[in-house]
C-alpha positions as a printed NumPy array, in Angstrom:
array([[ 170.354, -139.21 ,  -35.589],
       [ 167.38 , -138.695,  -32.94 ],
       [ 164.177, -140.731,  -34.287],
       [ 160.447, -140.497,  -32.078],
       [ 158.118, -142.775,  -32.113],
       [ 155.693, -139.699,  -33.779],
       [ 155.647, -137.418,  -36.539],
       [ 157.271, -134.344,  -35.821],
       [ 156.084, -131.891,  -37.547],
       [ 157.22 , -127.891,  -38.131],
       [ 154.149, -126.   ,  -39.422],
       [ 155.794, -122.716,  -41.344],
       [ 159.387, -122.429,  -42.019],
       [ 160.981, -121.003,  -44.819],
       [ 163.316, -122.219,  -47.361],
       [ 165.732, -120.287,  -49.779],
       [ 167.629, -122.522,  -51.608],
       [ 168.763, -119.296,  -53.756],
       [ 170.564, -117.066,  -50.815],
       [ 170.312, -119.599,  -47.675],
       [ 170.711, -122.9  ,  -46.457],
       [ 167.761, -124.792,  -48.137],
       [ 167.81 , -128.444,  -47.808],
       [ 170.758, -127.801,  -45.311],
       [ 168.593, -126.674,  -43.192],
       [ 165.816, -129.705,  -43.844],
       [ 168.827, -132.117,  -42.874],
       [ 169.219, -130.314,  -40.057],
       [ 165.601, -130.882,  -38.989],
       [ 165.73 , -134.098,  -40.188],
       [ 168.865, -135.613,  -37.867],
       [ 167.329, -133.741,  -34.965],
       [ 164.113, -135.808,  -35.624],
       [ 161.949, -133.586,  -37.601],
       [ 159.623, -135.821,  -40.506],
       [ 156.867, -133.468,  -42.057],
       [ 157.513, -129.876,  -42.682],
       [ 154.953, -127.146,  -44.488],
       [ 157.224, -124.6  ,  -46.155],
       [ 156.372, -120.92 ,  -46.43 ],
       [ 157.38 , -119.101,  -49.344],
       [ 159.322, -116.241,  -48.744],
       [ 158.056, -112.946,  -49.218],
       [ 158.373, -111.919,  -53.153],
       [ 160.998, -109.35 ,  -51.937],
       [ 163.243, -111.217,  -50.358],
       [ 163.546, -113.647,  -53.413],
       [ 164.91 , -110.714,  -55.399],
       [ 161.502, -110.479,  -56.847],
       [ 160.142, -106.829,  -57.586],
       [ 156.351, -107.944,  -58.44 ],
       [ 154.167, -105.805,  -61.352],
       [ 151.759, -108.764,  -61.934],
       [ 149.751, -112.112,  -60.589],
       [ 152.63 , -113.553,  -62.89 ],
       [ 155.304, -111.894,  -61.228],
       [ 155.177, -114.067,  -58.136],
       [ 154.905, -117.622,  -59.887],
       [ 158.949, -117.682,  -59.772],
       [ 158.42 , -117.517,  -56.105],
       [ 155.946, -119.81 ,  -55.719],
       [ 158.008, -121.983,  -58.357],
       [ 161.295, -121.454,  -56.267],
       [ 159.35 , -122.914,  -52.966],
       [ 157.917, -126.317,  -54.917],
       [ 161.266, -126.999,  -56.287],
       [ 162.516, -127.056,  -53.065],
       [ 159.909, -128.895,  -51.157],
       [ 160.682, -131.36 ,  -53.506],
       [ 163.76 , -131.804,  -52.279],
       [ 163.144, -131.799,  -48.715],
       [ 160.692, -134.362,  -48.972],
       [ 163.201, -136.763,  -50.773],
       [ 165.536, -136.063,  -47.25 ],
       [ 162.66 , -136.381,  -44.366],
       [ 161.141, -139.392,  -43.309],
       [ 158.049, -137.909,  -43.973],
       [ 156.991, -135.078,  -46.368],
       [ 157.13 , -131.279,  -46.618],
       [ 154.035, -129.363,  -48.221],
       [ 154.108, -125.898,  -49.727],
       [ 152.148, -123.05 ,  -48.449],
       [ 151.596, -120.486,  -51.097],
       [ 150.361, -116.74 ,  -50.764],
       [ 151.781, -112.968,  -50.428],
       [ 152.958, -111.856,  -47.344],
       [ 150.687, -108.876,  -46.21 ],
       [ 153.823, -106.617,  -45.575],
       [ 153.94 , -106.384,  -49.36 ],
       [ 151.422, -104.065,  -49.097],
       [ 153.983, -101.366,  -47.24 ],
       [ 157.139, -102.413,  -49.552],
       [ 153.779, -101.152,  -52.707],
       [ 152.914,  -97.939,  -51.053],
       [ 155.409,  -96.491,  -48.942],
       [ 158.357,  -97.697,  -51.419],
       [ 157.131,  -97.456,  -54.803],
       [ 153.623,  -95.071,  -54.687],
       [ 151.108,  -97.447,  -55.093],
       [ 147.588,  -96.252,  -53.96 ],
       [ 146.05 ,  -98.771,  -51.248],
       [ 143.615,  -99.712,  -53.8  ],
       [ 145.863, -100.496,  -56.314],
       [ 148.216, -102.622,  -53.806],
       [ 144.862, -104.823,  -52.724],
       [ 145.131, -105.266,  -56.837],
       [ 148.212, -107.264,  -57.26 ],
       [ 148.354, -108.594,  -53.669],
       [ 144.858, -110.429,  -54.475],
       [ 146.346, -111.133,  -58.296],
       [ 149.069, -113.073,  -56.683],
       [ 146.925, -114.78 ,  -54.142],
       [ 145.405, -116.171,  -57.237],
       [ 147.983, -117.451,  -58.957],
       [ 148.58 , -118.835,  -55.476],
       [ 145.176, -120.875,  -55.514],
       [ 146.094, -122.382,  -59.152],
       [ 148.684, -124.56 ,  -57.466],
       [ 146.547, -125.689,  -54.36 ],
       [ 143.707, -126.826,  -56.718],
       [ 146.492, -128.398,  -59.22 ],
       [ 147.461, -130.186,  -56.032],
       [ 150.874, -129.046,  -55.982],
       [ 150.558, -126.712,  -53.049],
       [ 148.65 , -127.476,  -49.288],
       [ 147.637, -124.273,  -48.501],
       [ 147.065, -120.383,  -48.854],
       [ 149.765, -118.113,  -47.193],
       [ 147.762, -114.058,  -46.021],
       [ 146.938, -111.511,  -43.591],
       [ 147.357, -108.31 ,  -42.729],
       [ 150.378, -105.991,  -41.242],
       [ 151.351, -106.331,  -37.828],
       [ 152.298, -103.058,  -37.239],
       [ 150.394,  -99.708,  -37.335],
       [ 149.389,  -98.607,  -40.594],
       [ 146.599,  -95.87 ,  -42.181],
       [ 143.082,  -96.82 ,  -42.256],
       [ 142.992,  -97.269,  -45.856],
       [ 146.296,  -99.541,  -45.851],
       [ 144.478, -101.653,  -43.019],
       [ 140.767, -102.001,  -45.091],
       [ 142.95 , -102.893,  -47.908],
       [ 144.784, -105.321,  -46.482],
       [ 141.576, -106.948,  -44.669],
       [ 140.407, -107.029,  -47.957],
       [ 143.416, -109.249,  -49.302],
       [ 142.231, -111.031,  -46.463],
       [ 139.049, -111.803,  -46.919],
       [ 139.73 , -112.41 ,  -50.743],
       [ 142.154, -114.89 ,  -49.431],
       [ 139.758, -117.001,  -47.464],
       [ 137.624, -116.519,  -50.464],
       [ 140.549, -118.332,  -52.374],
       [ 140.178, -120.78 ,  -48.854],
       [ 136.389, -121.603,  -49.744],
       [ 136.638, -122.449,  -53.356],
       [ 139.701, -124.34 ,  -52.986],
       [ 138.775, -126.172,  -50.086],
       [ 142.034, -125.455,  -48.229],
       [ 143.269, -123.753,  -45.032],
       [ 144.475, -120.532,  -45.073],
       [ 147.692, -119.621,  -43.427],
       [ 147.999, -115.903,  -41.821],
       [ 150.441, -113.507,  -40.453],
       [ 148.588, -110.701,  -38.468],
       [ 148.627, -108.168,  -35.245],
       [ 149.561, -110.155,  -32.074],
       [ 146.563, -111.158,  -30.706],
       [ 144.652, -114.225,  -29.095],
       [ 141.724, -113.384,  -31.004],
       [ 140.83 , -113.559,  -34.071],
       [ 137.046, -113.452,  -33.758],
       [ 136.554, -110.941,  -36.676],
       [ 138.203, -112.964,  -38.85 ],
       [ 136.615, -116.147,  -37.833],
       [ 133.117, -114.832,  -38.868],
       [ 134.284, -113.63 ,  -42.647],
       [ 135.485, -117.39 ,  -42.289],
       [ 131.822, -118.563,  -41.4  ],
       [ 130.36 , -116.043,  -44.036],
       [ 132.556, -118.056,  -46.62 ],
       [ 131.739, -121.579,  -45.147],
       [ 135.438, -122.091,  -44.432],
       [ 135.716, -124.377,  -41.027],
       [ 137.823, -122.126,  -38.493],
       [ 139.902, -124.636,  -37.374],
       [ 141.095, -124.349,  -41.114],
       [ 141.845, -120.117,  -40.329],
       [ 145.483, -121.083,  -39.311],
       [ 147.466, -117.806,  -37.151],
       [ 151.082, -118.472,  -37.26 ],
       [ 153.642, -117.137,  -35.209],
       [ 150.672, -117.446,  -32.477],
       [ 150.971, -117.483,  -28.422],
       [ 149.956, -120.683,  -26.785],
       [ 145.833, -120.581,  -27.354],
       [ 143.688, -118.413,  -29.767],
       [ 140.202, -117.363,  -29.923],
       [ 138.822, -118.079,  -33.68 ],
       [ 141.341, -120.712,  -35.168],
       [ 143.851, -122.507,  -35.076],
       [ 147.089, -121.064,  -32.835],
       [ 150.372, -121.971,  -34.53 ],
       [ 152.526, -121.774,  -31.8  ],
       [ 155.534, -120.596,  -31.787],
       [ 157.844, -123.391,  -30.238],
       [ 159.138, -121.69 ,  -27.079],
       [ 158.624, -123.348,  -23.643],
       [ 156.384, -120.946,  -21.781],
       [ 153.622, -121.13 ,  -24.797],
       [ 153.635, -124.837,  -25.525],
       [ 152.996, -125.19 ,  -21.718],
       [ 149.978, -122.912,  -22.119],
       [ 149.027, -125.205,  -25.316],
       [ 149.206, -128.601,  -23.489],
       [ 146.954, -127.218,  -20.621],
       [ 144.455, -125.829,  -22.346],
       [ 144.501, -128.975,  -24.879],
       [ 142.918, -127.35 ,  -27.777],
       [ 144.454, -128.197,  -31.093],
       [ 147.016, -126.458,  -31.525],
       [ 150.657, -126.388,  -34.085],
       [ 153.844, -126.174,  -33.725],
       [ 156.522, -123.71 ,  -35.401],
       [ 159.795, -122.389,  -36.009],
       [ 159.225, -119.351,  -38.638],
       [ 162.464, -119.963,  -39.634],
       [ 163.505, -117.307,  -42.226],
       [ 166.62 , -118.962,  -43.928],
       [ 168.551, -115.845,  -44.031],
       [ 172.549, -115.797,  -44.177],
       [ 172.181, -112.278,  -42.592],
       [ 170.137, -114.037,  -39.71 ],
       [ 171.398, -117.18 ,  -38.808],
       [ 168.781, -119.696,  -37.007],
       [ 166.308, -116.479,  -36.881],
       [ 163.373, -116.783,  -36.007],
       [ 163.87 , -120.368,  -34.249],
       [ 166.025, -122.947,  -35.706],
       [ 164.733, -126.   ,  -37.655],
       [ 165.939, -127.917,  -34.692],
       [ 164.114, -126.621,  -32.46 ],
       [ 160.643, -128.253,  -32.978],
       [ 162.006, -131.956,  -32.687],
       [ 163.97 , -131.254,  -29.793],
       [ 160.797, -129.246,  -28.235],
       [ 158.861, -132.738,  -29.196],
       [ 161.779, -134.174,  -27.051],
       [ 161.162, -132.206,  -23.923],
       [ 157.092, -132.598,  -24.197],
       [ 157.714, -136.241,  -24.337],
       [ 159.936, -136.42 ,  -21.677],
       [ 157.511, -134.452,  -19.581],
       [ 155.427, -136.523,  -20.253],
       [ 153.028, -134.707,  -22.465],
       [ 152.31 , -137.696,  -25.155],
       [ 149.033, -136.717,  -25.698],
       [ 150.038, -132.89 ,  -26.238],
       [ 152.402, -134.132,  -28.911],
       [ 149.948, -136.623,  -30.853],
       [ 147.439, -133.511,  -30.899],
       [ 149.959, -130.77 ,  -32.502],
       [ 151.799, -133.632,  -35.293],
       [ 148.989, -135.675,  -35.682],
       [ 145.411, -134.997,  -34.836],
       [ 145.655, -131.262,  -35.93 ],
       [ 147.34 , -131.548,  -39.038],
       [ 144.337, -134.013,  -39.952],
       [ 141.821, -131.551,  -38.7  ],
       [ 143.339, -128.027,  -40.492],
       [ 144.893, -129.614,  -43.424],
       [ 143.712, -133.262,  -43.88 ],
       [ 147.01 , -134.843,  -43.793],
       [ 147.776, -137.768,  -42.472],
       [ 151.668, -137.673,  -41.074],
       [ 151.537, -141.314,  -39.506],
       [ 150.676, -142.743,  -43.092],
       [ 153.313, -140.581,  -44.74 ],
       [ 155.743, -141.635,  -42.286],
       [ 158.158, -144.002,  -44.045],
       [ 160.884, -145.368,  -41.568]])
């Protein structure tokens, strides 16, 4: 079993104890040297979940703290849910089952809220939103940006980050100022799956070489991911939940300790205000 002298830390994965590998997959993570993990839910689809209601999604949300639960009692550390609806709900609503954008915006913010009961209950970290990366119709992108900005509303009065899946991009200026407007800190507007540096947040970078190397020279803060999706169909898609320990493992070799304190340390504290040396129990 590979141990660091760090936290390691993977910033969204998913876990679906239901039709995947669930805590396999923490163990996994775990002997490779992985301690803290913040699981995703999955989208509401995926969990065989076919949502009318705000209600509709607390099995989902219920499915992911179950199994956080577990994880944590495996790692080293802790894992911390992420709760929210994943903006390509918005397509599965209108192009699938006739919803009007308006309508969509509707349930997707319902469920955001149900979302927000468990972050200020303290049983969740975070808020999990954003908008589609792929081309859509005006009114399916203003609806979505309003899911959005409801979301970081969520963010504000909660006192959390907020998670987000968008467009690839390195900037997310626009969405840095309805952060401002709301008096959410943008180092708490979190982009995951993001290249190795981002312009209005926080870059959740997606643990390849080539971008971590553009993360450690620039020196910003900066997290590290897998987006692991847990699916049977999909095996170790997106990245494997070994890959961010053994990623740690070539930084450190490489000599990039102070790379590594800043993505499992420093910015965790920063976006989330978790400590991952204190909950490190070895």
């Amino acid at each position: 079993m590979q141990t660091f002298d760090t936290p390691v830390v993977d910033n969204h994965l998913h876990l679906d104890p239901v039709h995947g590998r669930g805590v396999e997959a923490v163990k996994d993570f775990a002997r490779s040297g992985g301690t803290h993990l913040l699981v995703v839910n999955k989208p509401s689809w995926l969990l065989g979940h076919e949502v009318e209601t705000g209600e509709d999604f607390r099995p989902v949300f219920e499915t992911t703290l179950e199994v956080v639960c577990e994880a944590s009692a495996i790692l080293d550390g802790k894992a911390w849910p992420v709760l929210g609806v994943h903006p390509g709900l918005v397509s599965k609503l209108v192009d699938e089952r006739g919803f009007d954008p308006d309508d969509a915006y509707d349930l997707m913010c319902a469920g955001l809220d149900v979302a927000a009961e468990y972050v200020r209950s303290g049983d969740a970290l975070a808020l999990k939103s954003g908008r589609p990366h792929y081309d859509v119709t005006d009114a399916v992108w203003d609806a979505s940006n309003a899911v959005l900005r409801h979301g970081l509303d969520l963010a504000a009065d909660c006192d959390c980050a907020l998670q987000l899946h968008t467009e690839s991009t390195t900037d997310l200026s626009d969405v840095a100022d309805w952060a401002d407007e709301r008096g959410v800190p943008r180092e708490r507007v979190v982009k995951h799956y993001a290249q190795g540096y981002l312009t209005g947040g926080t870059p959740s970078v997606m643990s390849d070489r080539e971008r971590l190397e553009v993360a450690v020279e620039r020196g910003d803060p900066f997290l590290m991911e897998t987006d692991f999706i847990d699916d049977p169909d999909r095996p170790g898609a997106v990245m494997g939940p070994k890959t961010v320990p053994r990623r740690v493992d070539w930084m450190l070799e490489a000599g990039y300790d102070d790379a590594v304190r800043n993505a499992h340390v420093e910015t965790p504290a920063l976006v989330y205000d978790i400590d991952t040396e204190a909950t490190l129990d070895r």
